[in-house]
BALUM-66166 format. One record per residue (C-alpha): chain; x, y, z. Coordinates in pm, whole numbers. Layout:
residues N
site chaine: A, u: X, v: Y, w: Z $
...
This chain:
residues 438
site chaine: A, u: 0, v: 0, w: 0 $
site chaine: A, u: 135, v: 365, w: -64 $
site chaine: A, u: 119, v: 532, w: 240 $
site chaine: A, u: 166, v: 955, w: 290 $
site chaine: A, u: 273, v: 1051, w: 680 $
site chaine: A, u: 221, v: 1408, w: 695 $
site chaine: A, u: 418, v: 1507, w: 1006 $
site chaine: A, u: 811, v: 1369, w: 1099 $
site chaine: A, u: 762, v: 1370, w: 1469 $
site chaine: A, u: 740, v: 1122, w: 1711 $
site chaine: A, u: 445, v: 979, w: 1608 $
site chaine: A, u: 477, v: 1010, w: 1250 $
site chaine: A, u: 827, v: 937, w: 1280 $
site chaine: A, u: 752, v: 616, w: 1420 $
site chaine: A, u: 489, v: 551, w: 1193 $
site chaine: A, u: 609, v: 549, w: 889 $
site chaine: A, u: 903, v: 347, w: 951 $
site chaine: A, u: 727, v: 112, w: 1095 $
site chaine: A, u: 433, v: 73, w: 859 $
site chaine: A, u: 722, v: 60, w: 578 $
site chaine: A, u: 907, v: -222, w: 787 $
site chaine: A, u: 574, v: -455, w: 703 $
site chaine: A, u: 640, v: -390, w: 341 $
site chaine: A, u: 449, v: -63, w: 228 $
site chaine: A, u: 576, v: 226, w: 44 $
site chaine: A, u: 619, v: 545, w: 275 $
site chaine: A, u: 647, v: 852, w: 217 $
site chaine: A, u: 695, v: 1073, w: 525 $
site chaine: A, u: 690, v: 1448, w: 487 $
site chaine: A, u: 782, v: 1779, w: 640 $
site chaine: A, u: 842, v: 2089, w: 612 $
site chaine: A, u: 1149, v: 2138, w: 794 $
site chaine: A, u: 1416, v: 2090, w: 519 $
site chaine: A, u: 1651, v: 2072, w: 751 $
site chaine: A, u: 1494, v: 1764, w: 946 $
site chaine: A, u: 1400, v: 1624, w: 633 $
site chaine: A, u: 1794, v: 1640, w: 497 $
site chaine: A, u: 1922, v: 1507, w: 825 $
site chaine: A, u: 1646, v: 1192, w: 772 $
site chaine: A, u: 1758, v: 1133, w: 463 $
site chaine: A, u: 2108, v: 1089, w: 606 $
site chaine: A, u: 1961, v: 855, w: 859 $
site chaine: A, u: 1956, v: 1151, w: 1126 $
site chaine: A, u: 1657, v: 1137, w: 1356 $
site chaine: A, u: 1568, v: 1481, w: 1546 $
site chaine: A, u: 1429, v: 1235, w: 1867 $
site chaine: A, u: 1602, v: 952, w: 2029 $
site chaine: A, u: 1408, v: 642, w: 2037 $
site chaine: A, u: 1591, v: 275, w: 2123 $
site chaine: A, u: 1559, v: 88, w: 1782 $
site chaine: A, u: 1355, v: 330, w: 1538 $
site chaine: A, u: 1735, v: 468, w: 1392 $
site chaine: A, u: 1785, v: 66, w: 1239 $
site chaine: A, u: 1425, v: 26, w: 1094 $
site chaine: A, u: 1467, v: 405, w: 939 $
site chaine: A, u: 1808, v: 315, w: 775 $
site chaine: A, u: 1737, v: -47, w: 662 $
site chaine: A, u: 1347, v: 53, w: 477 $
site chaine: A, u: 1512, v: 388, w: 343 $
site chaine: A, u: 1813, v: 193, w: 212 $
site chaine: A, u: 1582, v: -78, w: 55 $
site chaine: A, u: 1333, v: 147, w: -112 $
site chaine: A, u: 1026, v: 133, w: 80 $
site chaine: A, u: 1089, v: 464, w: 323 $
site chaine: A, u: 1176, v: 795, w: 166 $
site chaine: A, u: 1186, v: 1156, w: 291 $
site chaine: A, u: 1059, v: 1485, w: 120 $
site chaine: A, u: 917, v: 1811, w: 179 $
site chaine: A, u: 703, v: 1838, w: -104 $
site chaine: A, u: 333, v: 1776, w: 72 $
site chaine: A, u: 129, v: 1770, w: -226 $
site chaine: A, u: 359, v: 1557, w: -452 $
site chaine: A, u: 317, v: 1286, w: -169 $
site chaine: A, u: -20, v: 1340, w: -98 $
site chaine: A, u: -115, v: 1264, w: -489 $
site chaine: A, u: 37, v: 930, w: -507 $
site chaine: A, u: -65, v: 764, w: -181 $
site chaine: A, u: -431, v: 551, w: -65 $
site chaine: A, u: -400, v: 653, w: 237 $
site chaine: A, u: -279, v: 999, w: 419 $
site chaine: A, u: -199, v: 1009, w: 781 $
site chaine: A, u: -203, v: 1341, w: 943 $
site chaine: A, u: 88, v: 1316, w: 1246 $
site chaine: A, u: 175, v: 1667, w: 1244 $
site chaine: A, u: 178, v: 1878, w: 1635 $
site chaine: A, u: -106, v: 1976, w: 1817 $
site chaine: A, u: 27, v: 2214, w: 2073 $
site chaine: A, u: -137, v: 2348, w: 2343 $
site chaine: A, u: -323, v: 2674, w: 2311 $
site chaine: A, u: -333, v: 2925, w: 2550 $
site chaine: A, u: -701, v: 2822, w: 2764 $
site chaine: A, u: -525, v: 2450, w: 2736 $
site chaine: A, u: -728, v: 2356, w: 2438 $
site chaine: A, u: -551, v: 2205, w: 2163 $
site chaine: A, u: -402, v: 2397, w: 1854 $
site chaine: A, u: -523, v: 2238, w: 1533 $
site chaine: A, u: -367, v: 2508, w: 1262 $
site chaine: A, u: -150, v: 2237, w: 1141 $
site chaine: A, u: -439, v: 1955, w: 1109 $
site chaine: A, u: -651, v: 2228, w: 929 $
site chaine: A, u: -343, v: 2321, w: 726 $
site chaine: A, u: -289, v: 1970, w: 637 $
site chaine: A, u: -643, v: 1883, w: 546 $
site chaine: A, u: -642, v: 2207, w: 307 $
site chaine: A, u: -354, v: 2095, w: 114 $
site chaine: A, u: -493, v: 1751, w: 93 $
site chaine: A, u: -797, v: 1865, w: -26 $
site chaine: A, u: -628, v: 2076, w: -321 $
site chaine: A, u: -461, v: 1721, w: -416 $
site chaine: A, u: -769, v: 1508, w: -416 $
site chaine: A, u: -759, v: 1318, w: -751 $
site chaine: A, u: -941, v: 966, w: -642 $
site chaine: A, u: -1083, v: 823, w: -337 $
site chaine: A, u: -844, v: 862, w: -6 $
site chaine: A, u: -860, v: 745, w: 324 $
site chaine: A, u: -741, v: 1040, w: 579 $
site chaine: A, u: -642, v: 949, w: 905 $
site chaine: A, u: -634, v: 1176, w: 1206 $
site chaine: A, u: -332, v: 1015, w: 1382 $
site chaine: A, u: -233, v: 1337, w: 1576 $
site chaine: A, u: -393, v: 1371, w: 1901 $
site chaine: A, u: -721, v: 1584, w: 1843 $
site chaine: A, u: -1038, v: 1668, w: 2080 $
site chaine: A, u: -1347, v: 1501, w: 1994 $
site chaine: A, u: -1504, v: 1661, w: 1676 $
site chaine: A, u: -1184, v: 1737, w: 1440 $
site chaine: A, u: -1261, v: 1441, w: 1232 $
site chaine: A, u: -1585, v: 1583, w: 1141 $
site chaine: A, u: -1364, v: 1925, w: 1139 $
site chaine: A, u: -1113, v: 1767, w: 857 $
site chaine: A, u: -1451, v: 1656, w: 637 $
site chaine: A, u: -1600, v: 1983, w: 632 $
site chaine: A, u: -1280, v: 2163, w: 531 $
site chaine: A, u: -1179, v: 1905, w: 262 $
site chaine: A, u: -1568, v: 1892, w: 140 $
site chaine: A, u: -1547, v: 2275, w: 110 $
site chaine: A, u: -1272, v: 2260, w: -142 $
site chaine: A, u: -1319, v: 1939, w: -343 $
site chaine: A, u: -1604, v: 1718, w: -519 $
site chaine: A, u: -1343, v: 1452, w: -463 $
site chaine: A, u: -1441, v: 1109, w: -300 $
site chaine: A, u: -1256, v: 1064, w: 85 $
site chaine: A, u: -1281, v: 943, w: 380 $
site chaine: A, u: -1169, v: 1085, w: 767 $
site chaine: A, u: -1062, v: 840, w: 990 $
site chaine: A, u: -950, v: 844, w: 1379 $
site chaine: A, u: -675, v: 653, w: 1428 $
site chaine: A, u: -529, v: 780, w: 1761 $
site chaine: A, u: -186, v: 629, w: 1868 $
site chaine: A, u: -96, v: 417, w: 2193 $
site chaine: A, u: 296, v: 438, w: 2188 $
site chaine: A, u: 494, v: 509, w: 2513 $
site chaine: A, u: 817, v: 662, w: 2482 $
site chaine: A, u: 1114, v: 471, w: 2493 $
site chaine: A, u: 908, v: 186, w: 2341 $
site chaine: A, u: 724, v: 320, w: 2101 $
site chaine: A, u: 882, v: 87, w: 1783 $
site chaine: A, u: 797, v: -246, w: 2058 $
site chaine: A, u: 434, v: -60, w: 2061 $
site chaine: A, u: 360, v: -22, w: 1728 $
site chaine: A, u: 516, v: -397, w: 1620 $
site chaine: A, u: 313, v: -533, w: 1898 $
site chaine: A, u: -13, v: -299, w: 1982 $
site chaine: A, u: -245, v: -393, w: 2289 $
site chaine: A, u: -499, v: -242, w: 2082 $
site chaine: A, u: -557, v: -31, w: 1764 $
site chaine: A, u: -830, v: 189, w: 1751 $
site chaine: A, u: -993, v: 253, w: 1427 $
site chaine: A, u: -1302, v: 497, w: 1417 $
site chaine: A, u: -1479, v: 474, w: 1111 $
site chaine: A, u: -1818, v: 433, w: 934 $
site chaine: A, u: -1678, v: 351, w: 602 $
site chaine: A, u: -1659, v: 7, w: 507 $
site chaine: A, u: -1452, v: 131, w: 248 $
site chaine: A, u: -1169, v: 256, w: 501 $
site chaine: A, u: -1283, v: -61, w: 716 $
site chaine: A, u: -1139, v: -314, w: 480 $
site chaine: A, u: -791, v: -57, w: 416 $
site chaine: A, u: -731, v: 13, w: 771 $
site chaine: A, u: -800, v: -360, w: 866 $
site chaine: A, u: -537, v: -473, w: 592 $
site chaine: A, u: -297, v: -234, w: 706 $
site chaine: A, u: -275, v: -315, w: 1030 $
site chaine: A, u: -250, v: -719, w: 967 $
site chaine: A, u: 67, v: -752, w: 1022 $
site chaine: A, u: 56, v: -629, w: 1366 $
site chaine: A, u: -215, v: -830, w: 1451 $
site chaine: A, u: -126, v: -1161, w: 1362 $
site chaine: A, u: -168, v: -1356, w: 1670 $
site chaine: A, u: -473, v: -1230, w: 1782 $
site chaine: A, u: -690, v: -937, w: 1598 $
site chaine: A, u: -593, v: -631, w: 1805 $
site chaine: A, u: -768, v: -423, w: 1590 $
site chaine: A, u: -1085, v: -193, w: 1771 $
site chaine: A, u: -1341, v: -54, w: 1486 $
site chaine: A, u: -1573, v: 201, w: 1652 $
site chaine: A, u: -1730, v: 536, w: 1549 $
site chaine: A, u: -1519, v: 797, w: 1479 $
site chaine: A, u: -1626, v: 1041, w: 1801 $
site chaine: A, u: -1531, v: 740, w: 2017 $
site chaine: A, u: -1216, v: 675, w: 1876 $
site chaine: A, u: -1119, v: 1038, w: 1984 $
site chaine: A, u: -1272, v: 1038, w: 2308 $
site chaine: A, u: -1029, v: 736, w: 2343 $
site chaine: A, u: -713, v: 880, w: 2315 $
site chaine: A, u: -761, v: 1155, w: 2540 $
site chaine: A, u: -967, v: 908, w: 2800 $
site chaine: A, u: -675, v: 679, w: 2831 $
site chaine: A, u: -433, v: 954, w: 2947 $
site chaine: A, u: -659, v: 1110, w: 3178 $
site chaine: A, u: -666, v: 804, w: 3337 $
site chaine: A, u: -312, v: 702, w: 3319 $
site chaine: A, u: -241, v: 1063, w: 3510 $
site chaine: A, u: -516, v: 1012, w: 3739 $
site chaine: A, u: -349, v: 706, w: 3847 $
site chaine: A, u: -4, v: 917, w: 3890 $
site chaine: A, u: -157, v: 1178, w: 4078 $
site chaine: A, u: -335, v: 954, w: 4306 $
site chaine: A, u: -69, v: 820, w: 4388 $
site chaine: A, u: 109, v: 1094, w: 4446 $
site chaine: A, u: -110, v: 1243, w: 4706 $
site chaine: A, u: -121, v: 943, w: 4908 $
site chaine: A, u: 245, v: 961, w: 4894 $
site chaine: A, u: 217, v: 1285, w: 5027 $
site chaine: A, u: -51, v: 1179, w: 5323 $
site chaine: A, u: 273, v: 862, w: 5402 $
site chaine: A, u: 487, v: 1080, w: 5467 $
site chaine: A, u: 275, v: 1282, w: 5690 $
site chaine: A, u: 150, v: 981, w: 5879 $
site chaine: A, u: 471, v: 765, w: 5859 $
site chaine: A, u: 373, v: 496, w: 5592 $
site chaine: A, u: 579, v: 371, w: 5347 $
site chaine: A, u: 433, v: 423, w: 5009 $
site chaine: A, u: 603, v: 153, w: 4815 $
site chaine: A, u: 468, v: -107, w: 5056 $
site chaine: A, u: 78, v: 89, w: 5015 $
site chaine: A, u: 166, v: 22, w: 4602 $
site chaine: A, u: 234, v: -344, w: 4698 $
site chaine: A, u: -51, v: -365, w: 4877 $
site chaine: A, u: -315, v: -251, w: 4645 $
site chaine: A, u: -139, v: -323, w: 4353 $
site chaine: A, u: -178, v: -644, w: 4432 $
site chaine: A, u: -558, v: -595, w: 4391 $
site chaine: A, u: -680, v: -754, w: 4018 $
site chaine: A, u: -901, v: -456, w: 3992 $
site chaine: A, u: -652, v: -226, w: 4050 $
site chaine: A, u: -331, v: -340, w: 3909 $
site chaine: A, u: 62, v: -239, w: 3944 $
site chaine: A, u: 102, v: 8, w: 3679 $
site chaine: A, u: 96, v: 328, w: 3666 $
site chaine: A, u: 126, v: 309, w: 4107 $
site chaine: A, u: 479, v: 451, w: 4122 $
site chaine: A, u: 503, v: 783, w: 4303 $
site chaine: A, u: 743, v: 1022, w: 4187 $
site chaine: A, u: 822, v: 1385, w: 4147 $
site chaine: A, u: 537, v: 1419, w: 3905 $
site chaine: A, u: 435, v: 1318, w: 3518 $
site chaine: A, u: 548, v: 1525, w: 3216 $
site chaine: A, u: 629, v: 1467, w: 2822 $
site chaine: A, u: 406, v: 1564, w: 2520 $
site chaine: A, u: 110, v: 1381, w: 2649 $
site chaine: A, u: -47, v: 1381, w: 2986 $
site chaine: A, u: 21, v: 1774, w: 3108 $
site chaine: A, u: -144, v: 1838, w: 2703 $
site chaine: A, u: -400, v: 1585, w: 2712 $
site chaine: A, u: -564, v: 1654, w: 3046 $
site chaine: A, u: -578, v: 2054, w: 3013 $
site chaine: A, u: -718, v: 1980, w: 2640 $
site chaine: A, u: -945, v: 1748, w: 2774 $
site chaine: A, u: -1047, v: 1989, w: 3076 $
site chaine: A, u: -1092, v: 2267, w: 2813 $
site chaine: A, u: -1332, v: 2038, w: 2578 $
site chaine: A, u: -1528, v: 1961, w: 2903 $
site chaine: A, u: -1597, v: 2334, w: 2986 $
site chaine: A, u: -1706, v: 2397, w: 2590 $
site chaine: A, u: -1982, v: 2189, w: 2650 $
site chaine: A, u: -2043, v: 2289, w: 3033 $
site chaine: A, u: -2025, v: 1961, w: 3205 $
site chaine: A, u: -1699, v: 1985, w: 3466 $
site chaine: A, u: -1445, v: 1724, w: 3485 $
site chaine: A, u: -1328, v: 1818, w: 3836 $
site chaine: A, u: -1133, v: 1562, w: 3918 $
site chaine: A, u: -902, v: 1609, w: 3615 $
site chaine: A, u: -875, v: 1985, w: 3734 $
site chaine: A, u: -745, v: 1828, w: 4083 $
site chaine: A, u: -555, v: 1581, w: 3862 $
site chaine: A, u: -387, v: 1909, w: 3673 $
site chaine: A, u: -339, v: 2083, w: 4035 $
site chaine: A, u: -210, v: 1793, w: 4224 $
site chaine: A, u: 87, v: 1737, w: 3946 $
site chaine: A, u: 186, v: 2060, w: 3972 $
site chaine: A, u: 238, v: 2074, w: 4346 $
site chaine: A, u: 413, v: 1747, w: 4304 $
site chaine: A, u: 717, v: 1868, w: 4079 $
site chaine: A, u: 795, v: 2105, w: 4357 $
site chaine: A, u: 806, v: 1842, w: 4642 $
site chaine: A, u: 1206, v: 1781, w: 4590 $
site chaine: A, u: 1250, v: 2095, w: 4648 $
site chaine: A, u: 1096, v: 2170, w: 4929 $
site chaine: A, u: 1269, v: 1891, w: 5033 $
site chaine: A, u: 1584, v: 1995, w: 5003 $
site chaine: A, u: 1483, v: 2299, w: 5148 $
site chaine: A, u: 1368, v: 2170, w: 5480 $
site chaine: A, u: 1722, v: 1980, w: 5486 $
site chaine: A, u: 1916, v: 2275, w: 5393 $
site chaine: A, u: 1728, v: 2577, w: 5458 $
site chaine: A, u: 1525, v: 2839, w: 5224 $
site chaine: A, u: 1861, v: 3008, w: 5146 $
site chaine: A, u: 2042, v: 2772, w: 4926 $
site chaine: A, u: 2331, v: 3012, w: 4829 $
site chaine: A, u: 2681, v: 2815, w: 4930 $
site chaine: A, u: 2504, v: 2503, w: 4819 $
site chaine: A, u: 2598, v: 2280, w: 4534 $
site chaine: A, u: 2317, v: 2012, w: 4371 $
site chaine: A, u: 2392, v: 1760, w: 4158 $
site chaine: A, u: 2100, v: 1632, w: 3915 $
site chaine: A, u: 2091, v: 1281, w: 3763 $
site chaine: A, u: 1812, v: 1252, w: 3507 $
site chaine: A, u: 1654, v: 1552, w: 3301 $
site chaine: A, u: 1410, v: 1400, w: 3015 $
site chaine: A, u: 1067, v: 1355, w: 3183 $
site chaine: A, u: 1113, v: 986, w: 3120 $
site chaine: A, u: 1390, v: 714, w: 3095 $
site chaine: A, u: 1473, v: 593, w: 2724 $
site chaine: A, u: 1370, v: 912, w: 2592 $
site chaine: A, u: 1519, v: 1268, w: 2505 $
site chaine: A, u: 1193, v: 1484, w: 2551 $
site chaine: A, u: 1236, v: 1742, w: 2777 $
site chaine: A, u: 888, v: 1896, w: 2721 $
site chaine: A, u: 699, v: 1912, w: 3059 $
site chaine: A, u: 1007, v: 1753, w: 3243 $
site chaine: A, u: 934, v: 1743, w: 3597 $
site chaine: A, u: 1368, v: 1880, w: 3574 $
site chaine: A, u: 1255, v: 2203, w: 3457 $
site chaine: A, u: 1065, v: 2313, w: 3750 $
site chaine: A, u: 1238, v: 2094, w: 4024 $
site chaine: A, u: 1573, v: 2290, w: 3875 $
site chaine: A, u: 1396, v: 2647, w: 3864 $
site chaine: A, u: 1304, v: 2608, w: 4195 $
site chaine: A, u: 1672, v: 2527, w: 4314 $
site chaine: A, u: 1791, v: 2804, w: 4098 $
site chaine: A, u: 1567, v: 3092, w: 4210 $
site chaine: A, u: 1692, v: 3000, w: 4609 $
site chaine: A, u: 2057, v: 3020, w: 4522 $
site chaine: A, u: 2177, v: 2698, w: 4450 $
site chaine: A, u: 2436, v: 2608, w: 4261 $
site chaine: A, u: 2303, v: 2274, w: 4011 $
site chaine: A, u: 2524, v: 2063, w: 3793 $
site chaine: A, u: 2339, v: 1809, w: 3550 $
site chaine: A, u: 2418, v: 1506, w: 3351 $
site chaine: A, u: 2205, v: 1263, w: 3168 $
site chaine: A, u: 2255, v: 1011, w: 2900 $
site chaine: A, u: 2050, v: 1164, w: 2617 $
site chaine: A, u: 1894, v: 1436, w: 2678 $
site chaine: A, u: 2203, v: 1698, w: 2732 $
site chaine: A, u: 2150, v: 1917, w: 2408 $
site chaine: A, u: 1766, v: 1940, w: 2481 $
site chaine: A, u: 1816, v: 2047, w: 2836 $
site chaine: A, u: 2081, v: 2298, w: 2677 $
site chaine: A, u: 1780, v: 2475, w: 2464 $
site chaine: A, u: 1603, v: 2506, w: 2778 $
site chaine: A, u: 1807, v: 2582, w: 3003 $
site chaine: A, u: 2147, v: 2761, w: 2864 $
site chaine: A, u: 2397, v: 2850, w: 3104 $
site chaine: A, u: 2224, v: 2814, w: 3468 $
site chaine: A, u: 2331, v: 2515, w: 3538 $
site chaine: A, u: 2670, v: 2285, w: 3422 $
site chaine: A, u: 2659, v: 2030, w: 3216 $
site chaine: A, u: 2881, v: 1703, w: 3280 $
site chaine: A, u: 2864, v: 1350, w: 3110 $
site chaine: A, u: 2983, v: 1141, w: 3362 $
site chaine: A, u: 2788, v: 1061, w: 3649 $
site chaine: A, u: 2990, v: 1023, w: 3903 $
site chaine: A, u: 3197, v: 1392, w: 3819 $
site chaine: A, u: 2873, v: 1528, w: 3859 $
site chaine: A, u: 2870, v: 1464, w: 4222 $
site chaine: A, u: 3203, v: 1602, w: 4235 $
site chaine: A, u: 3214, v: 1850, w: 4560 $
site chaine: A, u: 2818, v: 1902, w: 4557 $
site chaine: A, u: 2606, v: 1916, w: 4879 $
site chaine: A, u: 2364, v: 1632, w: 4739 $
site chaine: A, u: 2217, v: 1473, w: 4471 $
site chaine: A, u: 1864, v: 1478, w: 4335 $
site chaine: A, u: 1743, v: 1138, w: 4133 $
site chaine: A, u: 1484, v: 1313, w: 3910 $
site chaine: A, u: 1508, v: 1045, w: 3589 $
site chaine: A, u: 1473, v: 673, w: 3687 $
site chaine: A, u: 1723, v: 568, w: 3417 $
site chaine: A, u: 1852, v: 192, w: 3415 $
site chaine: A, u: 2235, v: 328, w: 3467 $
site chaine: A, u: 2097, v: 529, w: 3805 $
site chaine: A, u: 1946, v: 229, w: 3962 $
site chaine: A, u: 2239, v: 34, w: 4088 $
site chaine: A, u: 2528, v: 292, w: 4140 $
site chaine: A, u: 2860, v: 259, w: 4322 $
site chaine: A, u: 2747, v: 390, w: 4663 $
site chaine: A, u: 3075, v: 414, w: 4813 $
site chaine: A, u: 3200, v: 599, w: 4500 $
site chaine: A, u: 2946, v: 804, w: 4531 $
site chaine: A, u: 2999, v: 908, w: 4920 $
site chaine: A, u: 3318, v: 974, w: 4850 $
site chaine: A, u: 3279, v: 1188, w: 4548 $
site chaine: A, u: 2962, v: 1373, w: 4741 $
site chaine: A, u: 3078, v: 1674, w: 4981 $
site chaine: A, u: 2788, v: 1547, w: 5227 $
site chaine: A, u: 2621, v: 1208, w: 5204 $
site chaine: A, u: 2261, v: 1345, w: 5109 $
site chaine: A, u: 2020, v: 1168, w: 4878 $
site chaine: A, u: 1692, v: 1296, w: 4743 $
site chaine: A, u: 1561, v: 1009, w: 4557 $
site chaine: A, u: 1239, v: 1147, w: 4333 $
site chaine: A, u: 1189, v: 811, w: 4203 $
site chaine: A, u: 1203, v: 603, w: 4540 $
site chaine: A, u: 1532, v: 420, w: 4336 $
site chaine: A, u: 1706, v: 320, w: 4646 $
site chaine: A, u: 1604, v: 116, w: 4962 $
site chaine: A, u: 1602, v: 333, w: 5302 $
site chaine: A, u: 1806, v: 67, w: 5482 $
site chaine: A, u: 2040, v: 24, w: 5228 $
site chaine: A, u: 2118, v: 360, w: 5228 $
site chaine: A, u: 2157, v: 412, w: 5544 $
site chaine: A, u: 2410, v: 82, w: 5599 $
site chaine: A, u: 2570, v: 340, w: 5335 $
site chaine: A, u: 2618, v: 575, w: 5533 $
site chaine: A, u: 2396, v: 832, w: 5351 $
site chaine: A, u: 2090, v: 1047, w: 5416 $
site chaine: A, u: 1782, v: 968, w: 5200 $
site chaine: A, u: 1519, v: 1141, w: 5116 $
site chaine: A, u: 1285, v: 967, w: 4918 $
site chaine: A, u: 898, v: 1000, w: 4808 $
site chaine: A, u: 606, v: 882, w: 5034 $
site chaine: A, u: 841, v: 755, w: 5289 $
site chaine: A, u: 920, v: 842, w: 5637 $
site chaine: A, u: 1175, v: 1106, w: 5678 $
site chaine: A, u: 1518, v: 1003, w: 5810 $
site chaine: A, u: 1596, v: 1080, w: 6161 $
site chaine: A, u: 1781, v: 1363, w: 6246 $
site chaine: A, u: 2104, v: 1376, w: 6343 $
């Protein structure tokens, strides 16, 4: 099948060299020149563990190519995927210039029947949106489909090869039988594929990661009430993780969820609520609850060190809002960091791939070191914001010695309270009793 990916992101990104890795003919677009030169040289603008190999081996063997020329693309492809950004508007809701754009220009290139896919993430409505605008410029026979995507960072190529579900909203048979053949060989062992009407298939998307936060938050707070009441949180997670109905995932409390999904998804979501008057409060507390939570390190630190955190020295493992990923957007870092900054503190960072990112955002505040051990070098403490692999299972007594004082705060409850302390250090963690004094 001749496929057109509108959009060289993460999503589309991933798409279309995955959907060319089962044997179709891609063609992902841009209008970036630059991103599109650097793809062609097997460059990728995000990192993502695997998707560099799948991009150089279909691009090298014909069935993946780059190009920035929209319309060309659009005319000889079935089916049109728009991946391109929805950012997030000023009253949260989400910014659909670029969907509208998209649908314009494929409506200007209609020359037979097309199946469009909405595979950006879009509020309830903007398939019906796409129709009208394409109807308005074209007698040309189409389709709009909702095809919203599942994919977690840092497994997103794992994802796509092996969904838990793909949901296809649709009332065309004729986009039925295209979408169903396209994603066959994904489904192969069992038929993963979820036809429903298009509205649904929106409301899906945005559903999923309301709940997914929900769970975060949630969890937060209690981690919050632990500490107050001196519970340990990780052995609450056991406990009603343990539960069928409630399950593990999702239970780990932290310093607070970020990346291009859940901070957009719930204030979209929120905002699409209020436009039709029926409140979604406990998203709002979802929304409020995060954003007291990506502050919590810091005030730990500061009841440890004091409000005035001018002769101290931080060290920071872990920037990108997530482990196997270099997104920094929404990074629980940024704030945690800000906070530090505006009361003094001297911070030095390091992580393994997200460096240049956290350079855009951050320029000179702080200092930026590769290893992670020279990072500790002389500091006061370290903060654990990332839960990357390489953090989990340090050298402790490197560490103590390399530290200036033995002080831990552990945002992602990585290390064991008694182990810590048999190492001689202080730790802070999340939802935990504070150590004693002294």
């Amino acid at each position: 099948m001749k496929l057109c990916i509108v959009g060289s992101g993460y999503v589309g990104l991933v798409a279309a060299a995955c959907f060319a890795n089962s044997g179709n003919r891609v063609r992902s677009v841009d209008i970036d020149h630059a991103k599109i030169d650097g793809l062609r040289r097997n460059e990728l603008p995000i990192y993502e563990p695997g998707l560099q190999e799948i991009v150089a081996r279909n691009q090298a063997d014909g069935r993946l190519s780059f190009s920035t020329d929209v319309a060309e693309a659009i005319r000889e492809s079935d089916v049109i995927f728009i991946a391109v950004g929805t950012p997030q508007d000023e009253d949260g809701s989400a910014d659909l210039r670029h969907v509208c754009s998209v649908a314009e220009t494929v409506a200007d290139n209609l020359d037979r029947f097309k199946v469009i896919v909405n595979k950006s993430t879009v509020p309830v409505g903007t398939a019906d949106l796409v129709t009208n605008l394409v109807a308005a410029r074209t007698t040309g026979d189409f389709t709009v489909v909702s095809n919203p995507e599942f994919l977690k960072e840092g497994t997103a190529v794992q994802d796509f090869k092996y969904p838990d579900r793909v949901i296809v909203g649709t009332d065309d048979p004729r986009a039925r039988d295209i979408m169903g053949r396209l994603y066959e060989p994904f489904s192969r062992t069992r038929n993963r594929v979820m036809f429903m009407d298009v509205r649904s298939a929106e409301m899906s998307k945005y559903a999923a990661n309301a709940m997914l936060a929900t769970r975060i938050s949630f969890m937060n707070e209690i981690a919050g009430l632990c500490e107050k009441v001196g519970a340990d949180v990780e052995m609450v997670r056991r406990g009603i993780g343990s539960d069928p109905r409630i399950g593990s995932k999702f239970l780990f409390p932290g310093v607070g969820f970020g990346g291009s999904c859940f901070p957009k998804d719930v204030r979209a979501l929120v905002e699409t609520a209020r436009q039709y008057d029926q409140p979604l409060d406990i998203l709002r507390a979802v929304w409020d609850a995060n954003e007291r939570q990506k502050n919590h390190l810091v005030d730990l630190v500061c009841q440890h060190f004091g409000q005035d955190l001018a002769d101290i020295t931080l060290a920071v493992w872990g920037l990108a809002f997530k482990p196997e990923t270099d997104d920094m957007r929404e990074a629980p870092s940024l704030t945690i960091i800000d906070g530090l900054l505006q009361r003094g503190a001297t911070v030095r960072v390091t992580d393994p791939v997200a460096m240049d990112n956290a350079r855009r955002l951050l320029g000179d505040r702080v200092t930026y070191i590769e290893d992670d051990y020279e990072t500790l070098q002389g500091a006061d403490a370290l903060l654990v914001v990332t839960e990357w692999p390489e953090f989990r299972t340090p050298d402790f007594e490197r560490m103590r010695n390399a530290l200036r004082r033995p002080v831990v705060f552990d945002g992602r409850n990585l290390y064991e309270p008694d182990r810590m302390q048999k190492h001689g250090f202080v730790h802070f963690s999340i939802g935990r009793p504070a150590p004693e004094a002294g």
